[in-house]
N, C-alpha and C positions, 0 to 999 in steps of 0.2 A: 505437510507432505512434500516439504519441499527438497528436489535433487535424490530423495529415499524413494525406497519401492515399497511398496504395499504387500509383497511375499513374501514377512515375517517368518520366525519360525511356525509350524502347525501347532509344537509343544503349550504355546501359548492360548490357543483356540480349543484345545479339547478337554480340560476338565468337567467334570460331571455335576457341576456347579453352575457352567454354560450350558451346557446341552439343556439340563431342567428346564432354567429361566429361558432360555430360545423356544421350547415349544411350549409355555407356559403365554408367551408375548406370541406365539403363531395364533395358539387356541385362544385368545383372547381377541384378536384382530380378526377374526373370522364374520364378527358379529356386525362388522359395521353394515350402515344401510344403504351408503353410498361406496363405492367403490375408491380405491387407494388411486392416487394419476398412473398411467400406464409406466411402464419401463422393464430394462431387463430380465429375466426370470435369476431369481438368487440360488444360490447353490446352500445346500443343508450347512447349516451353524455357522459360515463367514458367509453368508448373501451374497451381497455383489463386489466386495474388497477385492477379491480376485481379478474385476474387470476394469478396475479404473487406473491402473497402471501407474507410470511417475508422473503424466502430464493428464490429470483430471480437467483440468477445462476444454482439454480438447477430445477427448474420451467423453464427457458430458455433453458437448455439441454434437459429436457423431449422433449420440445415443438420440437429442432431440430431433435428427433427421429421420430417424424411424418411428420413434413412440409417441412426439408431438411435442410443444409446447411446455408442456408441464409433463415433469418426471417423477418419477418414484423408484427409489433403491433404499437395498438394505444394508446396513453396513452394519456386521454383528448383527446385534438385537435391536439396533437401531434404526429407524425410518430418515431419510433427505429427502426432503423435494427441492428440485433442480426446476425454475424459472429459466427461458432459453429465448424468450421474446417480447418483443415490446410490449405486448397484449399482458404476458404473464407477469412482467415486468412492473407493468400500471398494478395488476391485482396484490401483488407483493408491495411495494414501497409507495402506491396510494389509496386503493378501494379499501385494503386491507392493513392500512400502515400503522393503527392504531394495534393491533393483535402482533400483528408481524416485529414489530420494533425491541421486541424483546431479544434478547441477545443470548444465543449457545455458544457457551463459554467452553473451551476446551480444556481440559482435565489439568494440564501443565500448566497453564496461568496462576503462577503461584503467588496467589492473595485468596484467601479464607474465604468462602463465597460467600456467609455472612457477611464482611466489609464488602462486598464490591461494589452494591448500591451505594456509598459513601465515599468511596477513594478512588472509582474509577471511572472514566468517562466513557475509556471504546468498548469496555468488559462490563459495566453497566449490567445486570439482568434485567431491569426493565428499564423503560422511562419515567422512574419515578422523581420524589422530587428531589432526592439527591443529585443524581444523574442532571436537573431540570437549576441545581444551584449552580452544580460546575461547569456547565455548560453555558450560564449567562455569566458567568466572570471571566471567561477563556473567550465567548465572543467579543464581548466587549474590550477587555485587555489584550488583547491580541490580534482578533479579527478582525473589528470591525472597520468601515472606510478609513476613520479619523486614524485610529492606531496602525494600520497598513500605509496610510501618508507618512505618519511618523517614523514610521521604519525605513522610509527608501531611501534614506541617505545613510542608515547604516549599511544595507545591504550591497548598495553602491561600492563601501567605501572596502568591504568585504572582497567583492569581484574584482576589485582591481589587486589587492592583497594576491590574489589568487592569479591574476593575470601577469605581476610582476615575479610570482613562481615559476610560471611556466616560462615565461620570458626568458630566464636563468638558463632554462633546458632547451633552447631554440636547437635546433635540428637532432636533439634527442627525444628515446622514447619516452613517452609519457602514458600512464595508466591514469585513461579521463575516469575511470568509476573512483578511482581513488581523492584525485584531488578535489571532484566534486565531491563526494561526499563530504571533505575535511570542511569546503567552502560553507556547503551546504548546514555543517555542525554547528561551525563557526557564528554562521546570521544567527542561528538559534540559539545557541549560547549565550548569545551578549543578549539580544530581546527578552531572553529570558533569566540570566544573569551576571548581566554583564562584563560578562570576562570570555576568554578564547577557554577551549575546555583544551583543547593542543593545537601544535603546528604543524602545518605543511610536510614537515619533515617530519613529525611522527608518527604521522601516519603514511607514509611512502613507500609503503609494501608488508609482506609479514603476516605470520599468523597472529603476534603480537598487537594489534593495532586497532584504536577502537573500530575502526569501520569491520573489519574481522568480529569483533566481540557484540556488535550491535546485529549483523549476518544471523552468529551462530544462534542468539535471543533469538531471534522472530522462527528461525528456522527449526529449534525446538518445539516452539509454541506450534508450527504447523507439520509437525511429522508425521507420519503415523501411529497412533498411540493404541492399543489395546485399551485403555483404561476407558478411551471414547467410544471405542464400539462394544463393550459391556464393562457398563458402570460398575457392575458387582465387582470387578477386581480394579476402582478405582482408589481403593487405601492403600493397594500392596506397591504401586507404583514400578509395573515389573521391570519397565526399559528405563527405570529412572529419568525419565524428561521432567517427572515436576524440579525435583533437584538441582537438575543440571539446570533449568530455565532459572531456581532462586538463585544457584551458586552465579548464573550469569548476569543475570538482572541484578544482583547486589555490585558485580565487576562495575555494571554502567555505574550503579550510585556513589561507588566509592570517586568518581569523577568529579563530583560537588559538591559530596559529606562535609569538608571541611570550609567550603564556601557560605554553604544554610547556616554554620556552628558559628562561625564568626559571625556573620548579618545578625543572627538571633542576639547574640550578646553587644552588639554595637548600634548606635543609633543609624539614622541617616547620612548616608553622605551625600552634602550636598553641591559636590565636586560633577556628580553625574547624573541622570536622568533618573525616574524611577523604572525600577522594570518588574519584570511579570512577578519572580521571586521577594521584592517588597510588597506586594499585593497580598500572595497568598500569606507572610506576616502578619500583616494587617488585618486579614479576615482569621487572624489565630489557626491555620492550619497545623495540623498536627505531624508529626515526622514522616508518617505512615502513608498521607494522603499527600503530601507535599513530595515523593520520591515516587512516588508512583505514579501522579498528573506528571511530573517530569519525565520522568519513563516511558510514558505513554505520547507524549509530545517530541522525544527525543527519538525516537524509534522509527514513530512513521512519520515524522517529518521529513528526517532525513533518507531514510530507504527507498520512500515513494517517488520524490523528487530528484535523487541522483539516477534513482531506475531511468526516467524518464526522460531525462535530459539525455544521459548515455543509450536511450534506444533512438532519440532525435537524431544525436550527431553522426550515429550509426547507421541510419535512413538516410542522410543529407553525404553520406561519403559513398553509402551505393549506389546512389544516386545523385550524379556530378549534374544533372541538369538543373537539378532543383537546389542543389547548392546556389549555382550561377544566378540561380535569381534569386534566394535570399540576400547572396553579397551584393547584385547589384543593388536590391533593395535599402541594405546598409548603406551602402556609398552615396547612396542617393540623400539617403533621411536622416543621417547620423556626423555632421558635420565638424567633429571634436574627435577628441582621440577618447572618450569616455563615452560607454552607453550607460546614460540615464531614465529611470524609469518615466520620465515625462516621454521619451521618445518610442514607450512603445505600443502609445494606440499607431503611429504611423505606420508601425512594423505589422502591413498586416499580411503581407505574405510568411512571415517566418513564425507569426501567432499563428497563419493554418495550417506553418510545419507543426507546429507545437497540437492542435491538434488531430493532425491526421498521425501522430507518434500517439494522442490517448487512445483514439480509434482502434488502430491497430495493437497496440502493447496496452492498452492501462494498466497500473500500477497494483493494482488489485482484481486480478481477474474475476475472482468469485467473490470479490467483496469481502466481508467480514460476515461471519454466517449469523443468521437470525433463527430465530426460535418460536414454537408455537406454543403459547402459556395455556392455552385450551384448544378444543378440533372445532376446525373451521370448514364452511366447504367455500371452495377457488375453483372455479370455472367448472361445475358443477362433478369434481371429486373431491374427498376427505381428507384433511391434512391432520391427522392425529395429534393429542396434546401431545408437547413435551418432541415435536419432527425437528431435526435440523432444516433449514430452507434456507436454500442460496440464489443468487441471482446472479447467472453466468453472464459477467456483463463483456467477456473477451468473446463469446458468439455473437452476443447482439451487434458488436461491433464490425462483425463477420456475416452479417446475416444478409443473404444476395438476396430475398424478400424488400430489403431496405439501401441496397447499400450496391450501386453499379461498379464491376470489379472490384467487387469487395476485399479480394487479397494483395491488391494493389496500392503502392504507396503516393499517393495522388494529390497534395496539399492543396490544388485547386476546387477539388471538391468542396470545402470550404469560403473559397472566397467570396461567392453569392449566396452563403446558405447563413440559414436563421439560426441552426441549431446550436447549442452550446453546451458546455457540461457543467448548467447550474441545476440540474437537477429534474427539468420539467420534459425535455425531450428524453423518451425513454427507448430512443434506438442508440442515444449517445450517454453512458451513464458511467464514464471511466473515474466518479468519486463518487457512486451511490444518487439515491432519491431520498427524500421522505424523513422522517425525524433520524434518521441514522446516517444521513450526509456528514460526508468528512466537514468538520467544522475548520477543517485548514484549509479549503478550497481558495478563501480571497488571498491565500501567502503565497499559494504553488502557483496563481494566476501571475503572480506578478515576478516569482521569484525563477520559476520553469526559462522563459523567453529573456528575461533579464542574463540570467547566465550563457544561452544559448545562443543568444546573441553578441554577449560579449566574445564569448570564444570562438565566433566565426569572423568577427569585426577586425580582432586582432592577430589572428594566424590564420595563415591557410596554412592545411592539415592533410598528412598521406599516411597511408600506409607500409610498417616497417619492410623492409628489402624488396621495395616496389613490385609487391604484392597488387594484385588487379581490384579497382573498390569492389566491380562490378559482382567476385569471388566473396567477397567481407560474409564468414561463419555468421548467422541471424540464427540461430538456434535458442532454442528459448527455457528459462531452468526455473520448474514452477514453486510455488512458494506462495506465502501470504501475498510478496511481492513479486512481480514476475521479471525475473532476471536475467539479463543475457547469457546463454552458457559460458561463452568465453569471453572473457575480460577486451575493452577496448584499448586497442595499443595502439598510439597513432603519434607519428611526430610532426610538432608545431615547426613553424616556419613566420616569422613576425613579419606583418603585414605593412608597420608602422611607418617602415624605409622604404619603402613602396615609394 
């Protein structure tokens, strides 16, 4: 749904093909013996599409100010229950985590739904044990403590790569979503197989450019599809998004096609380290499963992680107070011209910028939607087989129940507090709970503040034709990931000749 509007043509909603199957699923739902969660009243043949506008999490948060906790809307011939609280929150990703983990896959993710239990990790349909094989090789090769140690001198050697970029452009503009993402690509790349997938400069603006082509992916996968809100015209593909999502998803593959072709046909080389791509070798991965675990690593690795760094730096420039004390922070703890990941349990003012930025932005407002493989009842209404069910974790994060000026940008709210976003506090949940936790959580802990830091250590930063920060557009452009409307422009100023 992301930056689109949900006010389709009508041509698309009224064949007589829908209409049957709408009151076919009305008169069938009539029977239940518990009652649907409250919400909206739907409007005949499109429910509630009409009502959720381009910015659904926060149309979904309204919505839990009137009807409670747990929601119910119709989208088509389709049911969503909408989780909007801590409470609901626990019922979804732990009372219920074993039903709920199952995954609603959107119509456009093009891989055959038969393979997805087998080549996919985030599209998964359940937690079976396909899902339960790649998910302990991606922990282990990538997440886990030892292989995140192992990493931080690449990522190090990365940020500075990126630091001696911008360096170049000292009191020019600089577009921070861009060069973070490229940095962002870059760790990923080499971790996963070891090479730069581009440079700085080719990715420097442009519709051409993979941070553009990696955008338009996620943003097809999250549009508004007609195929999603009745499946009956999910073969005709009528807006073409399966298409467009294969024709883009093969653009990303074509980026390492010929890196996998050579490794397959060459042995080891014992010049460099091993990486993620010798692994999946070794376990004889197939082409099919090996482009799509990379797909799926390469997407929201980096989408989530430049989001958030760029609604940080974004927070930290409209708010020059809180800048002041991160820098002094740095100046204090950081006594080299290099920030290295040993320095940043001390950073701990600028880790609760980092998370008063999940708080208020996480990366994934609604999460990744879940699925109900049978009717369950949650907090004592019906959750119909086969509901979509989200868990709006950009309300929770909003929620004045939990949260003292809750729309306010406050990093000290964290400096005394317990909670953190591994999963168990469920008024803070900016990468999910429960077996459907982003398994990248231990990369963005380290990788989020490590850049954010870097880029505050080394420039102070304004805004282009001394524009006021206090002014800086915060508009928000929804999507799988939640993205700043307007691009951040800000020019660097090197701090090092200080």
């Amino acid at each position: 749904m992301e930056g689109s509007s949900l006010f389709f043509p009508l041509a698309f909603v009224l064949p007589l093909l829908i209409l049957l199957f709408i009151l076919k699923h009305f008169k069938a739902s009539s029977s239940k013996s518990l009652p649907l969660p409250p919400g909206p009243n739907p409007w005949p043949l499109v429910g509630n599409l009409f009502h959720m506008g381009n910015m659904p999490h926060v149309t979904l948060s309204n919505f839990a100010k009137t009807y409670g906790p747990l929601i119910s809307l119709r989208l088509g011939t389709q049911i969503m229950v909408v989780a909007s609280s801590p409470a609901a929150a626990i019922e979804i990703l732990k009372t219920h985590d074993r039903v709920f983990s199952a995954r609603h896959v959107p119509q456009a993710v093009p891989v055959e739904r038969s393979k997805l239990n087998h080549v996919s990790l985030g599209w998964s349909l359940e937690c079976g044990e396909g899902w339960k094989y790649l998910r302990t090789i991606v922990r282990t090769e990538l997440f886990s403590g030892k292989a995140i140690e192992f990493q931080a001198r690449l990522r190090e050697k990365k940020v500075m790569e990126m630091m001696r970029f911008i360096g170049a452009r000292d009191g020019q503009v600089v577009n921070i979503g861009d060069v973070v993402f490229t940095v962002v690509y870059n760790m990923l790349s080499n971790i996963l197989l070891s090479k730069d997938i581009f440079s700085f400069e080719d990715n420097n603006g442009g519709d051409g450019t993979m941070k553009m082509v990696v955008r338009t992916f996620i943003e097809t996968l999250s549009s508004p599809n007609m195929s999603d809100y009745y499946p009956i015209l999910s073969g005709l593909d009528l807006q073409g998004l399966t298409k467009k999502a294969k024709r883009t998803g093969e653009k990303i593959h074509a980026s390492w096609t010929s890196i996998i072709k050579e490794r397959r046909e060459i042995k080891q080389e014992f010049s460099r380290d091993r990486d993620f791509l010798d692994c999946m070798i070794e376990n004889n991965f197939a082409d099919d499963l090996t482009n799509q675990l990379l797909l799926e690593l390469f997407t929201a690795g980096t989408d989530t992680n430049t989001s958030t760094i760029g609604w940080a730096m974004a927070e930290l420039i409209k708010n020059p107070e809180f800048m002041k004390k991160a820098l002094e922070e740095l100046e204090r703890e950081v006594k080299e011209n290099e920030v290295k990941e040993s320095h940043l349990p001390q950073l701990t003012y600028l880790q609760a910028c980092v998370k008063e930025t999940l708080r208020l932005h996480p990366p994934a407002p609604l999460l990744l939607p879940h699925r109900a493989p049978e009717t369950c009842e949650v907090m004592g209404y019906s959750i119909p087989e086969n509901s979509q069910v989200i868990v709006n974790v950009w309300a929770l994060g909003r929620d004045s129940m939990h949260w003292k000026d809750p729309l306010a940008f406050k990093p000290e709210r964290f400096l005394d507090s317990p909670l953190n976003f591994k999963g168990n506090d469920f008024e803070f949940l900016p990468f999910g709970g429960g077996r459907r936790i982003c398994p990248g959580l231990p990369m963005a802990a380290k990788l989020v503040p490590l850049v954010l830091a870097s880029l505050l250590h080394f420039f102070d930063w304004s805004l282009p034709n001394g524009a006021n920060p206090r002014e800086l557009d915060m508009n928000e452009k929804f999507g799988v990931t939640l993205q700043k409307e307007q691009p951040l422009l800000l020019i660097p100023t090197s701090r090092m000749a200080k």
